[in-house]
C-alpha positions in Angstrom: -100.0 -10.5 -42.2 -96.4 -10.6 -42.9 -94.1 -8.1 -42.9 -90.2 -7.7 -43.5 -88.2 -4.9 -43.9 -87.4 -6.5 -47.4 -90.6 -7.4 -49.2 -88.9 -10.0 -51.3 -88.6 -12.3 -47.7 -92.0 -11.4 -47.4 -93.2 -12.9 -50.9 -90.8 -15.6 -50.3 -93.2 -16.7 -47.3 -96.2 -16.1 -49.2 -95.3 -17.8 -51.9 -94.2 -21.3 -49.5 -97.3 -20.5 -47.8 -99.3 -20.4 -51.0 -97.8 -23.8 -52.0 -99.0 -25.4 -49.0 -102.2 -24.2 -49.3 -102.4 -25.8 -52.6 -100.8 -29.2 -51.6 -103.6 -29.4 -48.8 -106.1 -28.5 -51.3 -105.4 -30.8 -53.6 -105.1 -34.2 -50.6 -108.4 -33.3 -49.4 -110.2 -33.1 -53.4 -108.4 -36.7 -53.3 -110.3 -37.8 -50.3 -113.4 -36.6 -51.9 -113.1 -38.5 -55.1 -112.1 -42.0 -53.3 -114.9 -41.1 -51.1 -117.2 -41.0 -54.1 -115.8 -44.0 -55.9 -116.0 -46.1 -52.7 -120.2 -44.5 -52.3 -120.9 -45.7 -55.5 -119.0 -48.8 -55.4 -121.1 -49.9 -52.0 -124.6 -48.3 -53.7 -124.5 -45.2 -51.0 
């Protein structure tokens, strides 16, 4: 958990963490859909 004796340094972490969360999310949906081109391309 983070903590800060000002809570607006605290949701400025959250929110940078929050974006990286969502960056990472969204590169792995990626590899899933190339994945499922390239299955269906090669009859898997």
């Amino acid at each position: 958990m983070l903590t800060h004796k000002n809570v607006a340094t605290t949701q400025i972490y959250a929110d940078l963490i929050d974006e990286k969360k969502r960056q990472a999310a969204e590169i792995i949906k990626l590899n899933i859909d190339i994945n499922k081109k390239t299955d269906k391309k090669f009859g898997r």
